[in-house]
C-alpha positions as semicolon CSV with decimal commas, in nm:
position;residue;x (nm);y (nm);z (nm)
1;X;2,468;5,347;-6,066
2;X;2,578;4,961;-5,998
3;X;2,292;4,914;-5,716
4;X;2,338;4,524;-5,526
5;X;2,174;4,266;-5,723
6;X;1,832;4,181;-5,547
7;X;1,822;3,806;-5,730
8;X;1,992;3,592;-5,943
9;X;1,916;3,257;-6,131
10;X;2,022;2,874;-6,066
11;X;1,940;2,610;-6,331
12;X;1,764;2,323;-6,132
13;X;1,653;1,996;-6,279
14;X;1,591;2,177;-6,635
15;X;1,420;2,459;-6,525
16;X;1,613;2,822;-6,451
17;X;1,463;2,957;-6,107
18;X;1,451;3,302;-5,992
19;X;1,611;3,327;-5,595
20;X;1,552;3,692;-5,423
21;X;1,847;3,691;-5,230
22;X;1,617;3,870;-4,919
23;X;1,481;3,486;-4,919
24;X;1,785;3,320;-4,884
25;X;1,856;3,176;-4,525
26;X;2,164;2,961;-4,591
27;X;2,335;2,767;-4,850
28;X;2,511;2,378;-4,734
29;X;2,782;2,237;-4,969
30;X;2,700;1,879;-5,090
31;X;2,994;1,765;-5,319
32;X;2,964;1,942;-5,688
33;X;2,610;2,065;-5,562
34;X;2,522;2,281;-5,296
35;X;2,140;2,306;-5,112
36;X;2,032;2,627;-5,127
37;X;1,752;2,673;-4,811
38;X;1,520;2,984;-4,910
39;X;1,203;3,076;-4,671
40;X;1,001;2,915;-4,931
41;X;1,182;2,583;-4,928
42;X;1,528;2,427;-5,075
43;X;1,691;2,402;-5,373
44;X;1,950;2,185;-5,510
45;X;2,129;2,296;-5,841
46;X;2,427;2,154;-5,972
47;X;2,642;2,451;-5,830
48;X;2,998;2,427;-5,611
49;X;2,908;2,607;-5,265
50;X;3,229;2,850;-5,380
51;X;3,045;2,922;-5,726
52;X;2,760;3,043;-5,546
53;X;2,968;3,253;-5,293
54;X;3,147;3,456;-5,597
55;X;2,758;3,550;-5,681
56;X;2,654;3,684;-5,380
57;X;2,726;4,021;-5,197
58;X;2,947;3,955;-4,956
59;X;2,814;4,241;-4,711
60;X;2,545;4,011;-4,681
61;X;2,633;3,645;-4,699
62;X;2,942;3,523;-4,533
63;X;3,124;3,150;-4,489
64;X;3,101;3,047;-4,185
65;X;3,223;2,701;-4,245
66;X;3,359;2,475;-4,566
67;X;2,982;2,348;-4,580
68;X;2,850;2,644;-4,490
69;X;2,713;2,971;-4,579
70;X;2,445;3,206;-4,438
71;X;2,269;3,545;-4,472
72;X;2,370;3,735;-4,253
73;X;2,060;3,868;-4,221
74;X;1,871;3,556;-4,152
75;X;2,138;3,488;-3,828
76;X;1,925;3,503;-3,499
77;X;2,180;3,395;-3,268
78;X;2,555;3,324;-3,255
79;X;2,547;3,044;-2,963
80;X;2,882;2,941;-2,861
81;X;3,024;2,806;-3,233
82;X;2,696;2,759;-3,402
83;X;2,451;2,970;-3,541
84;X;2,070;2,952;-3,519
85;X;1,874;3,046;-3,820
86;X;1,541;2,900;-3,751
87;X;1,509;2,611;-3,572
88;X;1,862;2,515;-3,742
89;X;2,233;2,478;-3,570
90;X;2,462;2,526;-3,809
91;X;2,824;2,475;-3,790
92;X;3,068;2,788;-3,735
93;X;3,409;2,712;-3,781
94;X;3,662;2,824;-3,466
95;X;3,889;3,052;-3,716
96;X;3,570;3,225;-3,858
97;X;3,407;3,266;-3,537
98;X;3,582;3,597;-3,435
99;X;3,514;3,734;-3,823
100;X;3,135;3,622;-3,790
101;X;3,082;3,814;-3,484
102;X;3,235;4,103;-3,624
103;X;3,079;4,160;-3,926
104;X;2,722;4,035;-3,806
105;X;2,740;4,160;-3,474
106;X;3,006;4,545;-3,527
107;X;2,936;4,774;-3,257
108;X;2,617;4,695;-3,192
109;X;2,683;4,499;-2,890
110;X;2,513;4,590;-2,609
């Protein structure tokens, strides 16, 4: 049985750090690093934003922007092209828009 991962492991400032992916709101490309924003706080390895997107399970994290990347699971709202996780706006790009919806939202539009 290959069951979803439920974590994986960044190196960060000489330590390696368990993330539960459950915890992971959204992830924010910063050059060769990318800021990984957890419930419990951020994190900042020395990881390419499209490293990190090969490691996660893509039924549950999408791209919703070059900078960008969120659980889908963590989206509240889709409000015209942003997102709100938290009391954060972030960015959706106009050719991912239609995807977003799709995947986050399927038929359960009301």
């Amino acid at each position: 049985e290959n069951a979803a991962p439920e974590d994986l492991f960044i190196r960060e400032e000489g330590r390696v750090e368990r993330l539960l992916l459950k915890d992971i709101l959204y992830a924010e490309s910063m050059q060769n690093y990318c800021r990984i924003h957890t419930v419990h706080g951020s994190h900042l390895p020395l990881l390419p934003l499209k490293d990190l997107m090969v490691a996660l399970p893509a039924e549950d994290f999408f791209q919703i922007h070059r900078s960008y990347l969120v659980n889908l699971r963590a989206v509240e709202a889709i409000v015209g092209n942003q997102v709100r996780i938290g009391t954060q706006l972030l960015p959706v790009s106009r050719p991912n828009r239609e995807a977003l919806e799709s995947k986050l939202v399927g038929d359960r539009l009301l």
